[in-house]
N, C-alpha and C positions, 0 to 999 in steps of 0.2 A: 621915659624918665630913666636916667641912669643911676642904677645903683651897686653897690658893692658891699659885701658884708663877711667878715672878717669872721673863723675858727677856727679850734683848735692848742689854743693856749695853754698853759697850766704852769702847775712846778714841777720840773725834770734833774735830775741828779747831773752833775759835770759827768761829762764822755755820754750820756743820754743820747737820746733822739726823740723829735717831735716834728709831727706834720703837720700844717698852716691850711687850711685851705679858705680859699675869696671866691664866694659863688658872685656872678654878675650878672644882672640883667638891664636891658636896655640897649644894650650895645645895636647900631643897626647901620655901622660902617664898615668893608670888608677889612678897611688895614688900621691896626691900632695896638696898642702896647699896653701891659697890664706889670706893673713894679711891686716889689715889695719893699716897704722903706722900716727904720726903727729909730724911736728916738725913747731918750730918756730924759729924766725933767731938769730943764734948763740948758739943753742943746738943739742943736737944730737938727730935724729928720735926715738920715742918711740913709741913701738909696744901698738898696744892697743885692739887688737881682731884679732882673724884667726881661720879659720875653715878649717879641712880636710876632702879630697874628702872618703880615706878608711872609715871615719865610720860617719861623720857629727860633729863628736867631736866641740867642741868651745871652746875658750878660753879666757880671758876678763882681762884685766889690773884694779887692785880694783878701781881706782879712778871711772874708767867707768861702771863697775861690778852695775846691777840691772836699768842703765839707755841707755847704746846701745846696740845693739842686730844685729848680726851679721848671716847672711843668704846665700843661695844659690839657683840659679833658674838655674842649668846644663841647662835643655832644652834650653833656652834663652843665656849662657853663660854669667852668669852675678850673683856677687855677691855683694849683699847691705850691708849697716851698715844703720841699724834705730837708729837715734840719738834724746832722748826723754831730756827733765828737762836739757835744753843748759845753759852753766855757763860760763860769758868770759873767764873763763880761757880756757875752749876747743876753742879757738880761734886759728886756725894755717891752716896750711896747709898740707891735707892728702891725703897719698898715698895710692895705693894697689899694694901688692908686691905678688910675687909668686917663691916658693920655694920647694924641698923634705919633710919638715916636718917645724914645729912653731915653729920657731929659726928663730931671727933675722940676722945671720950669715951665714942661709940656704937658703937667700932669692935670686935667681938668676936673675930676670927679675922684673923690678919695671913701674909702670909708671907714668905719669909728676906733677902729682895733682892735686886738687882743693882746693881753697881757703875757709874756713868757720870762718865767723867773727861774732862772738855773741857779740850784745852790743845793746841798748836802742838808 
């Protein structure tokens, strides 16, 4: 059984930094992609980093591109997002999803969130 469970959340000042981390278990396929998405109420989820397990690849949505950073600790089962130079606008609620490849459409098994609320 696949699961995924989401921490790390809070209230962070702008220019802040906060770590995400999504511990997962169940996984029992060697190649597979683990994302992190955010949405805020009444949009749709937007991918914003994922990394694959075949080769460590990343991928990073521009607004975030140069400011989170997206990881993986297998041993531990557990993939972070290092969130550096926080801006309310990253203010939402984020998932980690897991899926065959980084495609939000690919995404099979998600789990519940955490909350990160950037403001003074």
């Amino acid at each position: 059984q696949v699961q995924l469970v989401e921490s790390g959340g809070g209230l962070v000042q702008p220019g802040g930094s906060l770590r995400l981390s999504c511990a997962f278990s169940g996984l029992t396929w060697d190649y597979y992609a683990i994302a992190w998405f955010r949405q805020v109420p009444g949009k749709e989820a937007e991918g914003i980093a994922c990394i694959r397990s075949s080769d460590d690849n990343t991928y990073y949505l521009e607004p975030v591109k140069g400011r989170f950073t997206i990881s993986r600790d297998n041993a531990k089962n557990t993939v972070y997002l290092q969130m550096n130079s926080l801006k309310p606008e990253d203010t939402a609620d984020y998932y980690c999803a897991t899926g065959p490849y980084c495609d939000y459409y690919a995404m099979d098994y998600w789990g519940n969130g955490t909350l990160v609320t950037v403001s003074s």
